[in-house]
PDB file of the backbone (N, CA, C, O) and the ligand in Angstrom, with CONECT records:
HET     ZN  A 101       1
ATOM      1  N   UNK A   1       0.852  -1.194   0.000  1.00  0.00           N
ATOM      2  CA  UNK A   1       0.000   0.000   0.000  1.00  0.00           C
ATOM      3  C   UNK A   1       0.888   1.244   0.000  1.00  0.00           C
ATOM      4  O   UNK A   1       2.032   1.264   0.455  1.00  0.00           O
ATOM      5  N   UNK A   2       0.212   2.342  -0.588  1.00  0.00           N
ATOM      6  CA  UNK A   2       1.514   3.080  -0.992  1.00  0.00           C
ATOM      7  C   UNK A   2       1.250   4.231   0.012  1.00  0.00           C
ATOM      8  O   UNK A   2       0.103   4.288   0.457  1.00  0.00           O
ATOM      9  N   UNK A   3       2.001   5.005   0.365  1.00  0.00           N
ATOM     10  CA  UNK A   3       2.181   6.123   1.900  1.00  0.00           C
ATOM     11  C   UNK A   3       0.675   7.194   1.256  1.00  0.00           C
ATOM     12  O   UNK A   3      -0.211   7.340   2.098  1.00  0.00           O
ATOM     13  N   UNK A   4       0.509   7.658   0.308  1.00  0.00           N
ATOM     14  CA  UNK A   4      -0.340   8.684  -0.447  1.00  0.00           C
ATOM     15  C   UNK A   4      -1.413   7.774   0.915  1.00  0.00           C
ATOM     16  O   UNK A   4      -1.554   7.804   2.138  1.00  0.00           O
ATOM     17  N   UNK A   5      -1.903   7.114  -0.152  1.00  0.00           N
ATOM     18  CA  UNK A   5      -3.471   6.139   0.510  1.00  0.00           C
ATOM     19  C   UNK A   5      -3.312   6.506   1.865  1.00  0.00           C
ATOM     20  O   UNK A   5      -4.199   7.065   2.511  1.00  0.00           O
ATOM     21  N   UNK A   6      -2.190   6.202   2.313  1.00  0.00           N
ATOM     22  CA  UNK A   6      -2.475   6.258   4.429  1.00  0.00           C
ATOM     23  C   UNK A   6      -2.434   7.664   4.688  1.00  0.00           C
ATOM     24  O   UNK A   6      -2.819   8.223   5.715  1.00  0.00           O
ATOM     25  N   UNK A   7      -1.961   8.159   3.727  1.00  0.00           N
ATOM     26  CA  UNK A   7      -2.247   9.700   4.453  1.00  0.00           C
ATOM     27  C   UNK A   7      -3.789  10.267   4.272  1.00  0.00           C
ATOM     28  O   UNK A   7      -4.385  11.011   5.052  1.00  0.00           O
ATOM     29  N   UNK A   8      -4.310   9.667   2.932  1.00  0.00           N
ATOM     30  CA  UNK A   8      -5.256  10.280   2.667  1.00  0.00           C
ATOM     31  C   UNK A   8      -6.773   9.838   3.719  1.00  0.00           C
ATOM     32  O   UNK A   8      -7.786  10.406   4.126  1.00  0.00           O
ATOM     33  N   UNK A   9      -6.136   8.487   3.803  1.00  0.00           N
ATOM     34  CA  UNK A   9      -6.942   7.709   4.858  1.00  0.00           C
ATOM     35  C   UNK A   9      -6.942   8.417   6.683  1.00  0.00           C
ATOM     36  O   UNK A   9      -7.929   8.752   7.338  1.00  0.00           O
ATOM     37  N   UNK A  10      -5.260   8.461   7.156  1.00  0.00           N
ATOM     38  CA  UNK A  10      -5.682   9.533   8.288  1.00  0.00           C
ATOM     39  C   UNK A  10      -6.198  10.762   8.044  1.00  0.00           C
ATOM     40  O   UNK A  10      -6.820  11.328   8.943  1.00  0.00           O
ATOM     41  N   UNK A  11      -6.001  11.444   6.636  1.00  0.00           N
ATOM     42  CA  UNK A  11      -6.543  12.976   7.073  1.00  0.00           C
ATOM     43  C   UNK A  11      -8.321  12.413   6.971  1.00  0.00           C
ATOM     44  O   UNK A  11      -9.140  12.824   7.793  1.00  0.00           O
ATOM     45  N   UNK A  12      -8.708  11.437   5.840  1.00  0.00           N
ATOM     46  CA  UNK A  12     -10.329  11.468   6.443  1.00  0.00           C
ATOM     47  C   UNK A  12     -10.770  11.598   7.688  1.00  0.00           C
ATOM     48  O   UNK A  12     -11.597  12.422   8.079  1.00  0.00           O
ATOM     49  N   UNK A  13      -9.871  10.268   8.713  1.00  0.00           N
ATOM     50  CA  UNK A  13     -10.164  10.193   9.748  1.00  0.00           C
ATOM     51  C   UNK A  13     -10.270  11.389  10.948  1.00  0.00           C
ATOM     52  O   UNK A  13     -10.960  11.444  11.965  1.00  0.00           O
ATOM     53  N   UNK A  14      -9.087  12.491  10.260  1.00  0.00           N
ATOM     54  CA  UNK A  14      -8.729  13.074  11.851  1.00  0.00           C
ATOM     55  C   UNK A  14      -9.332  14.538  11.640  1.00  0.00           C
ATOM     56  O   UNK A  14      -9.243  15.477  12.430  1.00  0.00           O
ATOM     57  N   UNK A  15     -10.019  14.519  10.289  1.00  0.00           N
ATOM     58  CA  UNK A  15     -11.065  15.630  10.176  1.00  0.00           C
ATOM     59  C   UNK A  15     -12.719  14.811  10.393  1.00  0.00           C
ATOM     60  O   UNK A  15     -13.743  15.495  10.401  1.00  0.00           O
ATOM     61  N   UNK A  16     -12.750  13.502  10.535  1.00  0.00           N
ATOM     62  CA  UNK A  16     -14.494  13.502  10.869  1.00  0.00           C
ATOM     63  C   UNK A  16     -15.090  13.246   9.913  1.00  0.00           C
ATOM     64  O   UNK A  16     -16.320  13.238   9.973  1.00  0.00           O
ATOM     65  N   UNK A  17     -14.500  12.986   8.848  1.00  0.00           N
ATOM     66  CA  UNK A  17     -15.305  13.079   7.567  1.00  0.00           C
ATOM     67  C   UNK A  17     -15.277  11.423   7.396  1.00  0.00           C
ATOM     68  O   UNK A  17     -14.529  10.914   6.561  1.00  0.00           O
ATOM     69  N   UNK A  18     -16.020  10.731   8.123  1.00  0.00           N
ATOM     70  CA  UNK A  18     -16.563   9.483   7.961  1.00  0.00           C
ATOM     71  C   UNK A  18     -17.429   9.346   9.232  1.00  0.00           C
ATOM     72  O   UNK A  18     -17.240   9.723  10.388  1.00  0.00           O
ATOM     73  N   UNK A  19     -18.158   8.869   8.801  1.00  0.00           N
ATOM     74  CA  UNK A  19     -19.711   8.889   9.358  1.00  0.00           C
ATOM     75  C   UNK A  19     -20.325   7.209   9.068  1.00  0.00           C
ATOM     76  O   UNK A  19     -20.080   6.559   8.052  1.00  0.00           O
ATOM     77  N   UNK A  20     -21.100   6.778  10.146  1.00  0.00           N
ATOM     78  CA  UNK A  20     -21.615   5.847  10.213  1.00  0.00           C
ATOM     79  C   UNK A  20     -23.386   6.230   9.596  1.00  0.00           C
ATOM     80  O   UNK A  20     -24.018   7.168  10.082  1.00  0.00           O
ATOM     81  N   UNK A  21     -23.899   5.430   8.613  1.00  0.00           N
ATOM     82  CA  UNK A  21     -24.949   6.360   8.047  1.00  0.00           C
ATOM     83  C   UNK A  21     -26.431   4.992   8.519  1.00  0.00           C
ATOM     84  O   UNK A  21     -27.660   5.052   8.530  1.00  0.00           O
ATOM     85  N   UNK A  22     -25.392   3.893   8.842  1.00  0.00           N
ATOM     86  CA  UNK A  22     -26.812   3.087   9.289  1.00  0.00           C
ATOM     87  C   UNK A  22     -25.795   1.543   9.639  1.00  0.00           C
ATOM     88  O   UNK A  22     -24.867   1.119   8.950  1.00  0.00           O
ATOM     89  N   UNK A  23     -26.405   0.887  11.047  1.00  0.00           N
ATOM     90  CA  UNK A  23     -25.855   0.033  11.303  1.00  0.00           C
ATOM     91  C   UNK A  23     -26.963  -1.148  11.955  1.00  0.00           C
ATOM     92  O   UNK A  23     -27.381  -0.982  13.101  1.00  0.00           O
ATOM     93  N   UNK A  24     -27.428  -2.416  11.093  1.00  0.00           N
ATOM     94  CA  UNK A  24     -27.939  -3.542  11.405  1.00  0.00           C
ATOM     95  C   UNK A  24     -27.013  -4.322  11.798  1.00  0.00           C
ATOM     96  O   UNK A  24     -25.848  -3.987  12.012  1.00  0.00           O
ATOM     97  N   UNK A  25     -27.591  -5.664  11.943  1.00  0.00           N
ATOM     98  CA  UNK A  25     -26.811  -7.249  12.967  1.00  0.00           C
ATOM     99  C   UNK A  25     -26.210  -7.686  10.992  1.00  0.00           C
ATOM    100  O   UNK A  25     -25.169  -8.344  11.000  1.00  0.00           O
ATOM    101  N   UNK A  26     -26.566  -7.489  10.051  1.00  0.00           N
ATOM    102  CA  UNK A  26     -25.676  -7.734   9.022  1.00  0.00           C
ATOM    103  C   UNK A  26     -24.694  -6.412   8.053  1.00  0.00           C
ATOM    104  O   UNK A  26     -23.768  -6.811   7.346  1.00  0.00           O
ATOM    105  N   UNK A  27     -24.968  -5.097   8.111  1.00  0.00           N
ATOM    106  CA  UNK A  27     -24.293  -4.992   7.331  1.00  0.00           C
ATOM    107  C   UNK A  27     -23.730  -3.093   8.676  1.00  0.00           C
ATOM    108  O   UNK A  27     -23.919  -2.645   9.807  1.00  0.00           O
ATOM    109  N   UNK A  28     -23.040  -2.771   7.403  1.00  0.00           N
ATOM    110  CA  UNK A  28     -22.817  -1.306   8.554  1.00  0.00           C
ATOM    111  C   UNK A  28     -22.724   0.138   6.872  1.00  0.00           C
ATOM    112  O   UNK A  28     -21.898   0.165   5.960  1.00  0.00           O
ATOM    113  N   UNK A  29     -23.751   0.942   7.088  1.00  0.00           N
ATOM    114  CA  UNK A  29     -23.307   1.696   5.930  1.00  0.00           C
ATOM    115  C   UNK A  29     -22.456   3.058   6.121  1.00  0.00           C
ATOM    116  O   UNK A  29     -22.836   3.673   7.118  1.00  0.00           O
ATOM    117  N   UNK A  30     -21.257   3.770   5.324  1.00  0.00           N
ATOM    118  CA  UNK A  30     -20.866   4.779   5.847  1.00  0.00           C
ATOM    119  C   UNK A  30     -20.922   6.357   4.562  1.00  0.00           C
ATOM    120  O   UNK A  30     -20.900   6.502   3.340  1.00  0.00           O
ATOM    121  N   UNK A  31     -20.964   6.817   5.196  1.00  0.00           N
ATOM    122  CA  UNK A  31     -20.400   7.703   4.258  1.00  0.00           C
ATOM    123  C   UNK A  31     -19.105   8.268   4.549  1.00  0.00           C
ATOM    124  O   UNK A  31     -18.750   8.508   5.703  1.00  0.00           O
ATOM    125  N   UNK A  32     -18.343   8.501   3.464  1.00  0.00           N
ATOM    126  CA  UNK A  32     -16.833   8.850   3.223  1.00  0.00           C
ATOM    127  C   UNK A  32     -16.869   9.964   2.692  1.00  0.00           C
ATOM    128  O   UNK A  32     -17.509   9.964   1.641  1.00  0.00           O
ATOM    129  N   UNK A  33     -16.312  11.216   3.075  1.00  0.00           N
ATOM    130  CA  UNK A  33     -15.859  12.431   2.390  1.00  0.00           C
ATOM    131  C   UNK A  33     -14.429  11.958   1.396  1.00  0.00           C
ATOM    132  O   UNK A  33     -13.440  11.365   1.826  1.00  0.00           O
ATOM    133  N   UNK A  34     -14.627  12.340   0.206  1.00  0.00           N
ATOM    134  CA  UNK A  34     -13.234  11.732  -0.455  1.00  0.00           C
ATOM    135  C   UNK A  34     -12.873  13.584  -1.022  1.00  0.00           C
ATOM    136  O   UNK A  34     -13.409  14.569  -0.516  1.00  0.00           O
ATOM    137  N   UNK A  35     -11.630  13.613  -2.401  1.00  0.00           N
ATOM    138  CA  UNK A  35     -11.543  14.424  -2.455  1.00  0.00           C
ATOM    139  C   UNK A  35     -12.565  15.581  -3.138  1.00  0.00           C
ATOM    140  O   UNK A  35     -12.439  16.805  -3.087  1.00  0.00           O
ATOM    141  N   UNK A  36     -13.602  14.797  -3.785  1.00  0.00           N
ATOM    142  CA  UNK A  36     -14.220  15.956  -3.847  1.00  0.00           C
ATOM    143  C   UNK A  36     -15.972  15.891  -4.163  1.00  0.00           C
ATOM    144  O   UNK A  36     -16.741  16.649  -4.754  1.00  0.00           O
ATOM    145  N   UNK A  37     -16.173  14.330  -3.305  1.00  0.00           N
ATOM    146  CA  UNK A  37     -17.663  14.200  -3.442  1.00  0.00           C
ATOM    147  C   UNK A  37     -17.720  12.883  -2.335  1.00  0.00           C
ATOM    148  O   UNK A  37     -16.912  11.960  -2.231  1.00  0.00           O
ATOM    149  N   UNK A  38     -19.096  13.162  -1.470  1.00  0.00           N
ATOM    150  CA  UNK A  38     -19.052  12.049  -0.512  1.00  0.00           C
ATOM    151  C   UNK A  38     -19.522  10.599  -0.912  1.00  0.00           C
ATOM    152  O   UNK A  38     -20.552  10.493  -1.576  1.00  0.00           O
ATOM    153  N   UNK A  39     -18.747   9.369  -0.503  1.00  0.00           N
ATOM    154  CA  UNK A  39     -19.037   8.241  -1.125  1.00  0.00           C
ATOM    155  C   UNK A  39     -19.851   7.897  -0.240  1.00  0.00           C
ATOM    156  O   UNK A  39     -20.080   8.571   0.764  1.00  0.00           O
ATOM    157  N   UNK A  40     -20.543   6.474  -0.593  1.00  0.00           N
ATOM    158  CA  UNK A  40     -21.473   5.406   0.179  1.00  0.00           C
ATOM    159  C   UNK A  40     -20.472   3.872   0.291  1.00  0.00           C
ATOM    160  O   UNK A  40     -20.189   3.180  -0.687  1.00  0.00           O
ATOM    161  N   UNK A  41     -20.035   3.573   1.777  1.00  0.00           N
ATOM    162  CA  UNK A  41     -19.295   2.479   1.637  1.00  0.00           C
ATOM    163  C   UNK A  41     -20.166   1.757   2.023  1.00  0.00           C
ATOM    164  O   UNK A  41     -21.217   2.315   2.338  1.00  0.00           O
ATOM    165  N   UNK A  42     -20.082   0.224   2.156  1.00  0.00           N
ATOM    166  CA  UNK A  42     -21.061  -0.649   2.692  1.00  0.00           C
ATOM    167  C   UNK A  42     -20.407  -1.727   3.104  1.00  0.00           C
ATOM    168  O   UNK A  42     -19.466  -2.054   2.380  1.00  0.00           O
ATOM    169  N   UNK A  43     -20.610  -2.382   4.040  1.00  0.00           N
ATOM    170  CA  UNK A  43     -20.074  -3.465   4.801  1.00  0.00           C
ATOM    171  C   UNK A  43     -20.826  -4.319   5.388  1.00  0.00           C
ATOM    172  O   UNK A  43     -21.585  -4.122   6.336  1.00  0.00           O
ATOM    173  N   UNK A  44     -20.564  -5.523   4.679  1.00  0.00           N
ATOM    174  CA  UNK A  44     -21.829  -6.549   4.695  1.00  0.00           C
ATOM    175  C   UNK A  44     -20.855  -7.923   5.399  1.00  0.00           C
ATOM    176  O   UNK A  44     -19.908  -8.568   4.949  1.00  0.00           O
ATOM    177  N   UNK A  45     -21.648  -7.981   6.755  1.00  0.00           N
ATOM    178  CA  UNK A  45     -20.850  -8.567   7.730  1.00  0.00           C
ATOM    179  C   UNK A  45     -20.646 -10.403   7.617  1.00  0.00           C
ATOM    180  O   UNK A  45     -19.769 -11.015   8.228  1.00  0.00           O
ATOM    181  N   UNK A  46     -21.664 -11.038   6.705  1.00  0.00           N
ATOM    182  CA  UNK A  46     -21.579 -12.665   6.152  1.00  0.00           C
ATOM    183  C   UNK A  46     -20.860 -12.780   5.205  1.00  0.00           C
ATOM    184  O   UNK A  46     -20.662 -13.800   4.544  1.00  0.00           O
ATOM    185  N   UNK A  47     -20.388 -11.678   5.059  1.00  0.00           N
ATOM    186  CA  UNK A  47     -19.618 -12.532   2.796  1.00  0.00           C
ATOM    187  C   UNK A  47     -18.133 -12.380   3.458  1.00  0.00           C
ATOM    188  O   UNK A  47     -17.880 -12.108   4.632  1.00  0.00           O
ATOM    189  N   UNK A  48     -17.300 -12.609   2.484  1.00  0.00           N
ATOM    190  CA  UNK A  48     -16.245 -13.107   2.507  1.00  0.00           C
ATOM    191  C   UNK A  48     -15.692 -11.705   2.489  1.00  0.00           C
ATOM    192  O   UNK A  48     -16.320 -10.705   2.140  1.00  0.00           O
ATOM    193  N   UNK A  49     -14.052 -11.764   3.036  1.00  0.00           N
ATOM    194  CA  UNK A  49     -14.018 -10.112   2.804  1.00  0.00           C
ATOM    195  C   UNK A  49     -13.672  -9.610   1.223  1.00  0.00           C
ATOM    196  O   UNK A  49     -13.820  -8.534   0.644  1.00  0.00           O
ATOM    197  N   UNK A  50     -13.156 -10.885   0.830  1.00  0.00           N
ATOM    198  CA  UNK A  50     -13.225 -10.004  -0.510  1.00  0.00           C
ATOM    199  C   UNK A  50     -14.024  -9.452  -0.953  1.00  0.00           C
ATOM    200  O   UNK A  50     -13.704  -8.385  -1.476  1.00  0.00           O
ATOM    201  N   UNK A  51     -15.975 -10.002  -1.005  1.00  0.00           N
ATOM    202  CA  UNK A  51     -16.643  -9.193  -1.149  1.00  0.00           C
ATOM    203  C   UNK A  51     -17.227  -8.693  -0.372  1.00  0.00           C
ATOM    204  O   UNK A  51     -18.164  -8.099  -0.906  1.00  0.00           O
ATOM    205  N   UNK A  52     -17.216  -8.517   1.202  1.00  0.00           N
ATOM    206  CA  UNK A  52     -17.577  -7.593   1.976  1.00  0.00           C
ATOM    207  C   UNK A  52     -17.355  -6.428   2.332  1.00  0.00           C
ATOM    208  O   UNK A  52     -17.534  -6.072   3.496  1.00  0.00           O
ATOM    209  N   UNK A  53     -16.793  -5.381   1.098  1.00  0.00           N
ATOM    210  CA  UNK A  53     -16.979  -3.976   1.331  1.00  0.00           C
ATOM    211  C   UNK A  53     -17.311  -3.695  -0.137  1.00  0.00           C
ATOM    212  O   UNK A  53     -17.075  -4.447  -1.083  1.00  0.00           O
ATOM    213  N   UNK A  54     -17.878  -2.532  -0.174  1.00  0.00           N
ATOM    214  CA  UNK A  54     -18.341  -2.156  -1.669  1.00  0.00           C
ATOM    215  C   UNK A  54     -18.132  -0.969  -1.668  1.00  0.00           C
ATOM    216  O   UNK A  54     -18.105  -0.535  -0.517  1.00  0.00           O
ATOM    217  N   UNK A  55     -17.916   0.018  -2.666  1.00  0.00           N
ATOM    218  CA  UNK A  55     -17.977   1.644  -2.308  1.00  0.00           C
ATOM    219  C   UNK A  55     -18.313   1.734  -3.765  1.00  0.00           C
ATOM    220  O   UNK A  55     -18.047   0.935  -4.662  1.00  0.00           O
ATOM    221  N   UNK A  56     -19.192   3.298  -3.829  1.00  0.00           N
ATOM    222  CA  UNK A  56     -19.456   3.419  -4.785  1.00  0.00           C
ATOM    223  C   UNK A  56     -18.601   5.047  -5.448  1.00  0.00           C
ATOM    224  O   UNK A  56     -19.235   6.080  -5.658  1.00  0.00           O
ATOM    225  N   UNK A  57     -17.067   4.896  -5.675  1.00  0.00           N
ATOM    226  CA  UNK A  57     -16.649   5.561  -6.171  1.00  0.00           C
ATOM    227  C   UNK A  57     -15.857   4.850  -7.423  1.00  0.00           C
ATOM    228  O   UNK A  57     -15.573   3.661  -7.566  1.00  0.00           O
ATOM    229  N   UNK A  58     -15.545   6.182  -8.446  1.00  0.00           N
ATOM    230  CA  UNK A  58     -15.197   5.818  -9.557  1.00  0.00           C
ATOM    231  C   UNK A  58     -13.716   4.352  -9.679  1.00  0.00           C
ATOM    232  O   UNK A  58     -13.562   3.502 -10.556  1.00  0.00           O
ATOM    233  N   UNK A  59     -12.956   4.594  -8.510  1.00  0.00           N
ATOM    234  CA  UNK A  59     -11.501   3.418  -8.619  1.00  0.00           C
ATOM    235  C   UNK A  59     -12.014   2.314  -7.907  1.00  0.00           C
ATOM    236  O   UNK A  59     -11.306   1.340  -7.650  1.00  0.00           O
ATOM    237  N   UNK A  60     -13.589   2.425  -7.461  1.00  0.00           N
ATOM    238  CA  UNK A  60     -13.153   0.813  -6.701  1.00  0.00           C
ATOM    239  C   UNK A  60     -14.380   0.561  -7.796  1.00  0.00           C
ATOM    240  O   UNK A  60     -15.004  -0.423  -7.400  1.00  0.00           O
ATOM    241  N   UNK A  61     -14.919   1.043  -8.938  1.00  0.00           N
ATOM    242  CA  UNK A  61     -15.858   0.010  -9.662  1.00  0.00           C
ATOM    243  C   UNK A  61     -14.818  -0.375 -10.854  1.00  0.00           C
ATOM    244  O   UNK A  61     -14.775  -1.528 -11.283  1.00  0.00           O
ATOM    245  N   UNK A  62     -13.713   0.992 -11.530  1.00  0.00           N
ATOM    246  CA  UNK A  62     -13.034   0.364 -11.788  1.00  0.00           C
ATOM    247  C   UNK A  62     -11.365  -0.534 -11.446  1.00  0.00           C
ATOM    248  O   UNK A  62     -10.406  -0.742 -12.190  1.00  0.00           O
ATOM    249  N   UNK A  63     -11.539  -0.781 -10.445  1.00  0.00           N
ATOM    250  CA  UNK A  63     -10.766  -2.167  -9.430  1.00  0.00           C
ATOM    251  C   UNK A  63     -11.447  -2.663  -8.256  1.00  0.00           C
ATOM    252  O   UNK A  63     -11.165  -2.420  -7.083  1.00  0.00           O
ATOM    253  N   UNK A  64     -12.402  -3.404  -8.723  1.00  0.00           N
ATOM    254  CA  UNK A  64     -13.229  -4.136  -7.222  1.00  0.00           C
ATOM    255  C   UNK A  64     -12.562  -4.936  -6.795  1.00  0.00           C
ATOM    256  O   UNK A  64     -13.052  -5.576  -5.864  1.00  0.00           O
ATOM    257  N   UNK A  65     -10.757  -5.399  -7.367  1.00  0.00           N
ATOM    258  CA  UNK A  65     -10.465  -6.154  -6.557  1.00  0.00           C
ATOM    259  C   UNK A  65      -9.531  -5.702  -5.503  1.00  0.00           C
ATOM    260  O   UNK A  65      -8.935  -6.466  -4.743  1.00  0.00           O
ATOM    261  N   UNK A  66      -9.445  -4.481  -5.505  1.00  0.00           N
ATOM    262  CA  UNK A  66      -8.844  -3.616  -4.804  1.00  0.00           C
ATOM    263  C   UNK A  66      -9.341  -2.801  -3.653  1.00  0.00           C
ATOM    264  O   UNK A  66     -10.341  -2.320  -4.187  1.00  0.00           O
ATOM    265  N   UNK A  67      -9.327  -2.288  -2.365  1.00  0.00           N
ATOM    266  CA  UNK A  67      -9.917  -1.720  -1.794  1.00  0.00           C
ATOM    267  C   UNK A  67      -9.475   0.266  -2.112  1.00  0.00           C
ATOM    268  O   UNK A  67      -8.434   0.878  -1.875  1.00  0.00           O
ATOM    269  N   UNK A  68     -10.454   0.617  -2.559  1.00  0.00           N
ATOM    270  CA  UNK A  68     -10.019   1.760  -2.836  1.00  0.00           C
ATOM    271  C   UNK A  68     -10.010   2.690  -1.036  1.00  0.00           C
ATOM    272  O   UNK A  68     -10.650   2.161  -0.128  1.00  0.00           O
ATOM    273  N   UNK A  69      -9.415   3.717  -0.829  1.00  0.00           N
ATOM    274  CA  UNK A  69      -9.369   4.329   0.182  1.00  0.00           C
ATOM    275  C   UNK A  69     -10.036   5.016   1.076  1.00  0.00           C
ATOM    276  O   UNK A  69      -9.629   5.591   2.086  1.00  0.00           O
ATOM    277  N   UNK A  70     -11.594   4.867   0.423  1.00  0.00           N
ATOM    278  CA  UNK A  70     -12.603   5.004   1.585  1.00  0.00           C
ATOM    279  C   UNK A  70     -13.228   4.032   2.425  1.00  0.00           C
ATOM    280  O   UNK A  70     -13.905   4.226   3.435  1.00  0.00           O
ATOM    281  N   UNK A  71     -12.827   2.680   1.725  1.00  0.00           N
ATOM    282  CA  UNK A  71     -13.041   1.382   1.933  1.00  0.00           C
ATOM    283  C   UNK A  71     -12.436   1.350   3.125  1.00  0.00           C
ATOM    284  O   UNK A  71     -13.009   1.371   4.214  1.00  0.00           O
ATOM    285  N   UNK A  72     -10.334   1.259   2.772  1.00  0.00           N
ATOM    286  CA  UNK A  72     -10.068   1.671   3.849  1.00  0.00           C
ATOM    287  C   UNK A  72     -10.059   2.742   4.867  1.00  0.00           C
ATOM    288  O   UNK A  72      -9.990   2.325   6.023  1.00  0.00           O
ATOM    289  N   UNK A  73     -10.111   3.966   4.720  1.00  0.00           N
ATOM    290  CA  UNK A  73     -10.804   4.573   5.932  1.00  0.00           C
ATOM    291  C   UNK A  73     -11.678   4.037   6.793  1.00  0.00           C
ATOM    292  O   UNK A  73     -11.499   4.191   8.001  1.00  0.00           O
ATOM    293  N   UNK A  74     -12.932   3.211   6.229  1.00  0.00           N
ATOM    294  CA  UNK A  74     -14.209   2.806   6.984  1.00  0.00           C
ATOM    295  C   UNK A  74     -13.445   1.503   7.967  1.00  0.00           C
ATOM    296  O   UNK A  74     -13.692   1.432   9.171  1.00  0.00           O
ATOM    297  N   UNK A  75     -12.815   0.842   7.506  1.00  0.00           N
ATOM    298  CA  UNK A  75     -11.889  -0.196   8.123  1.00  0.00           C
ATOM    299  C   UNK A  75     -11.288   0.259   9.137  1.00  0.00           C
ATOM    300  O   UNK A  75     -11.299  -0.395  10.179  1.00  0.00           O
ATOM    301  N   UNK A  76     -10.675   1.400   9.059  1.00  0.00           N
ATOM    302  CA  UNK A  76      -9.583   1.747   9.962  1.00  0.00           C
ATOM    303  C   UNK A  76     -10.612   2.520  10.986  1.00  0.00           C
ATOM    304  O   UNK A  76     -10.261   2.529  12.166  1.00  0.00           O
ATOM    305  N   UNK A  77     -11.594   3.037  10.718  1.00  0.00           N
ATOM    306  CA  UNK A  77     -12.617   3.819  11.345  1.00  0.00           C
ATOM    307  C   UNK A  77     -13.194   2.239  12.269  1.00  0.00           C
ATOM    308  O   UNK A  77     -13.254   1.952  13.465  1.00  0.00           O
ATOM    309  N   UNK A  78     -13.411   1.777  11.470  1.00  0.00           N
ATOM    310  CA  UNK A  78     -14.487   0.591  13.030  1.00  0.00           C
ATOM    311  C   UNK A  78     -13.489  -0.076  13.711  1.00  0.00           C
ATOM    312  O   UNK A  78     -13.932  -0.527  14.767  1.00  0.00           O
ATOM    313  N   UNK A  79     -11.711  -0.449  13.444  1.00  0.00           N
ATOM    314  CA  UNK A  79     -10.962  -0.632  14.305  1.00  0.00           C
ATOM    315  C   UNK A  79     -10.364   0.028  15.251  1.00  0.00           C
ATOM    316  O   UNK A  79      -9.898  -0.439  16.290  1.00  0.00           O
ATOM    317  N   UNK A  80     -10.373   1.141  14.893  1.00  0.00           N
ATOM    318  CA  UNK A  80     -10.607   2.566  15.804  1.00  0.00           C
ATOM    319  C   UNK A  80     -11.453   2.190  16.728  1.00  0.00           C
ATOM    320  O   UNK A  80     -10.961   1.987  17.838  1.00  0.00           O
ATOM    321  N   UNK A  81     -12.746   2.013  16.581  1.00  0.00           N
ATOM    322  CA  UNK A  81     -13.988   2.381  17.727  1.00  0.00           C
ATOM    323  C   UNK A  81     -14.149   1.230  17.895  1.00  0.00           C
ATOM    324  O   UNK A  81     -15.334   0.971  18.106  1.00  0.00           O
ATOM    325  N   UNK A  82     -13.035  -0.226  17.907  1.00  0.00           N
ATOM    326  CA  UNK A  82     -13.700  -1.297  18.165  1.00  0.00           C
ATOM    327  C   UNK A  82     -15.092  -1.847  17.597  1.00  0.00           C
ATOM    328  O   UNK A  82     -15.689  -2.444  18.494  1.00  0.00           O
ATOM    329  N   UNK A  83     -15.687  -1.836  16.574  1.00  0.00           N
ATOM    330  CA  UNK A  83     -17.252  -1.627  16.551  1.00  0.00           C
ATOM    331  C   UNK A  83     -17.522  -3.472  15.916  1.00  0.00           C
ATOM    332  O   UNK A  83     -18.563  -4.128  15.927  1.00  0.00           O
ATOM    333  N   UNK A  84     -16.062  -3.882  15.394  1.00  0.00           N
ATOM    334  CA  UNK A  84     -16.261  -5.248  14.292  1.00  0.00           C
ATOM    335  C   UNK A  84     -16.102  -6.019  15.937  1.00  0.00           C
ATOM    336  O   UNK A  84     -16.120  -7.248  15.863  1.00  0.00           O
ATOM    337  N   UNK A  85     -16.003  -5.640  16.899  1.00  0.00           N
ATOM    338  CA  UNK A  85     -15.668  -6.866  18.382  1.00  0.00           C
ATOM    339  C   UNK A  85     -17.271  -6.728  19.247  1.00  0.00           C
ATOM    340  O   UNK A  85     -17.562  -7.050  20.399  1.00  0.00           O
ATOM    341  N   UNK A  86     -18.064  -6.150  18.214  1.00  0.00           N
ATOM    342  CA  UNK A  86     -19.653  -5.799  18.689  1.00  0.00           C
ATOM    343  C   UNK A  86     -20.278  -6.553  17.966  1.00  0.00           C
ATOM    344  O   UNK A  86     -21.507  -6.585  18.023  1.00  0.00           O
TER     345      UNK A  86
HETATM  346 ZN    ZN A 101     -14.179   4.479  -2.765  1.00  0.00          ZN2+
END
């Protein structure tokens, strides 16, 4: 993973700009401030992780096999708050 991504990933984090937008017993939805429009991540807690995150920005439809960086933000955001040990 290349240093860009982790930076871009702490500055989401340490400005707030990820938000929990809805959380059931299967999935958790977020929104992500990216650089210049807010995404919809989704985290669907039975599938496999390869396909258990989805985002709907332009690099992760074209590389779904990749986690693009709001993906990870939302990752680093619920290991943050403990929320995946809930
Ligand atoms: Zn994305």
């Amino acid at each position: 993973m290349n240093k860009s991504i982790i930076d871009k990933v702490d500055r989401i984090l340490n400005s707030g700009d990820v938000k929990i937008t809805l959380k059931t017993n299967n999935c958790i939805h977020f929104n992500v401030r990216g650089d210049s429009d807010v995404y919809s991540v989704i985290f669907k807690k039975n599938y496999n992780l390869d396909k258990a995150w989805s985002c709907d920005c332009k690099a992760f439809s074209l590389h779904s096999n990749m986690f693009c960086s709001h993906i990870l933000t939302a990752i680093k955001f619920l290991s943050k708050n403990n929320h995946l040990s809930k």
